[in-house]
C-alpha positions as YAML, in Angstrom:
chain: A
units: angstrom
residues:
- id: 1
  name: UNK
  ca: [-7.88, 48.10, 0.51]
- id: 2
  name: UNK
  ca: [-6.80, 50.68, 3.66]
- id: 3
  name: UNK
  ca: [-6.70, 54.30, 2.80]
- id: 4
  name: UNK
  ca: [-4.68, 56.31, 5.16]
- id: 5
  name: UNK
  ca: [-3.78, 59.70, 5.68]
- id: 6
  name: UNK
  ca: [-4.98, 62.36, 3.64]
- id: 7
  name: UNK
  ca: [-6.41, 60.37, 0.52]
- id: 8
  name: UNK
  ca: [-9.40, 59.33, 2.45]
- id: 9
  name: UNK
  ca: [-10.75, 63.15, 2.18]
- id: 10
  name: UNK
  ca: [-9.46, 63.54, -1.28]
- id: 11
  name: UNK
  ca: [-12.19, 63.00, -3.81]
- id: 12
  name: UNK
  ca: [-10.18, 61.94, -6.47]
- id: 13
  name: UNK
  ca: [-8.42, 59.29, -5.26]
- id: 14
  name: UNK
  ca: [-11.60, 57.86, -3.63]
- id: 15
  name: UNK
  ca: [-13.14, 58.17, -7.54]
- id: 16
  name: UNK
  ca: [-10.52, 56.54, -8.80]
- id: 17
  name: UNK
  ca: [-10.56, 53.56, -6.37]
- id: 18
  name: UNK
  ca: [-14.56, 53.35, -6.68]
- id: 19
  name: UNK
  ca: [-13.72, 53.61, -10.92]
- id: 20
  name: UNK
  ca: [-16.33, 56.79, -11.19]
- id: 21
  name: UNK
  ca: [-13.90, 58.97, -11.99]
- id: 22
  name: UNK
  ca: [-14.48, 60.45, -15.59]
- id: 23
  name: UNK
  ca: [-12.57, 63.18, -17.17]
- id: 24
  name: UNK
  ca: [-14.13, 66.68, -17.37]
- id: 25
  name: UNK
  ca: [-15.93, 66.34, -13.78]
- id: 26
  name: UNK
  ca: [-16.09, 68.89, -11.48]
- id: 27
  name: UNK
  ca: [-12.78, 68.08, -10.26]
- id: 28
  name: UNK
  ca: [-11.29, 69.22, -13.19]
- id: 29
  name: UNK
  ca: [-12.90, 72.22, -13.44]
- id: 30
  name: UNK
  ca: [-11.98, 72.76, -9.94]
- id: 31
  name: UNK
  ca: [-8.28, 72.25, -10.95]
- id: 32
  name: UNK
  ca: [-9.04, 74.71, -13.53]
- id: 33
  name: UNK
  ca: [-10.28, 77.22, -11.77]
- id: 34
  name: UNK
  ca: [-7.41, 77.16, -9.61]
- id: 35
  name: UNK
  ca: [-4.84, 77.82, -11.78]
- id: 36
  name: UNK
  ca: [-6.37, 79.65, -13.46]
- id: 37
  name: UNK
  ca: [-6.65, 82.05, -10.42]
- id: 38
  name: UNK
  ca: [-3.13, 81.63, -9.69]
- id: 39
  name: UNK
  ca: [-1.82, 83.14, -13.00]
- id: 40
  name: UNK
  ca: [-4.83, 86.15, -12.45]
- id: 41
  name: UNK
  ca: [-2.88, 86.47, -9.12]
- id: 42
  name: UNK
  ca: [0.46, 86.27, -10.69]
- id: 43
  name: UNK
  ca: [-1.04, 89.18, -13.34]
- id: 44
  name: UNK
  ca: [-1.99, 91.57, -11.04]
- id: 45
  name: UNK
  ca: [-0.45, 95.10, -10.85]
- id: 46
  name: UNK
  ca: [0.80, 95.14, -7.10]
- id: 47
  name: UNK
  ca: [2.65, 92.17, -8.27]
- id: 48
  name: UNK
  ca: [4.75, 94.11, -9.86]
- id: 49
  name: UNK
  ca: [6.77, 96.10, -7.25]
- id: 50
  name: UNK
  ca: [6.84, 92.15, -5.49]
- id: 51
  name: UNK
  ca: [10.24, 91.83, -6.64]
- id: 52
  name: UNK
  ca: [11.51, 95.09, -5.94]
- id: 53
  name: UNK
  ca: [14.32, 94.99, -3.21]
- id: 54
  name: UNK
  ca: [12.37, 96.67, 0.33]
- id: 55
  name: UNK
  ca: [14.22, 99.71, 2.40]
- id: 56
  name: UNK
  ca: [17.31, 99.01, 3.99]
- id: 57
  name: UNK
  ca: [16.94, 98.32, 7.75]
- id: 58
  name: UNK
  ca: [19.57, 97.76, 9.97]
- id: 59
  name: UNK
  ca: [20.21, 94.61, 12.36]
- id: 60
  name: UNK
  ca: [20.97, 95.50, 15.79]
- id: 61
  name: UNK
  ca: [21.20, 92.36, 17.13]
- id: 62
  name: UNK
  ca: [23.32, 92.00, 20.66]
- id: 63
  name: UNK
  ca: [25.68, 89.40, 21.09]
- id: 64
  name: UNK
  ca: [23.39, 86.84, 22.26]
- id: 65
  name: UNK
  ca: [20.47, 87.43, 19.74]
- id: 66
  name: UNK
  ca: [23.17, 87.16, 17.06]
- id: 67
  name: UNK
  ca: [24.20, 83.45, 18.45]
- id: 68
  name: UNK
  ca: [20.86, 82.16, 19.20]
- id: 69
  name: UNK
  ca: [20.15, 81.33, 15.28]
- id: 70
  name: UNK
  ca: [23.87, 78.78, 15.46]
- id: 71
  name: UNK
  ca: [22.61, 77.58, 18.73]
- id: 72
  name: UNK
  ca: [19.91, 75.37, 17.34]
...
């Protein structure tokens, strides 16, 4: 069997096609710890004012800056 791409680097795919993965590997805790640090992330106080519209700024754009974004 050919692996391509990515899943030749990725450790659990390559366990899985060898049949050595086992549940409640390091791979797991690795997924773990992960999320895990996401939601910490998600929980910390700066996070807070994230959603909190930012100052008003105004767009002066000239004519051509203004039609470069349609001209793609």
């Amino acid at each position: 069997m050919r692996i391509r791409g990515a899943s030749r680097s990725n450790p659990y795919v390559l366990q899985q096609l060898s049949g050595t993965y086992d549940a409640g590997n390091f791979l797991d805790a690795l997924w773990l710890g992960g999320n895990i640090a996401l939601g910490a992330a998600g929980l910390h106080p700066t996070m807070a004012a994230f959603g909190e519209p930012g100052p008003d700024e105004e767009l002066n754009l000239s004519p051509p800056g203004a039609a470069a974004p349609a001209a793609r």
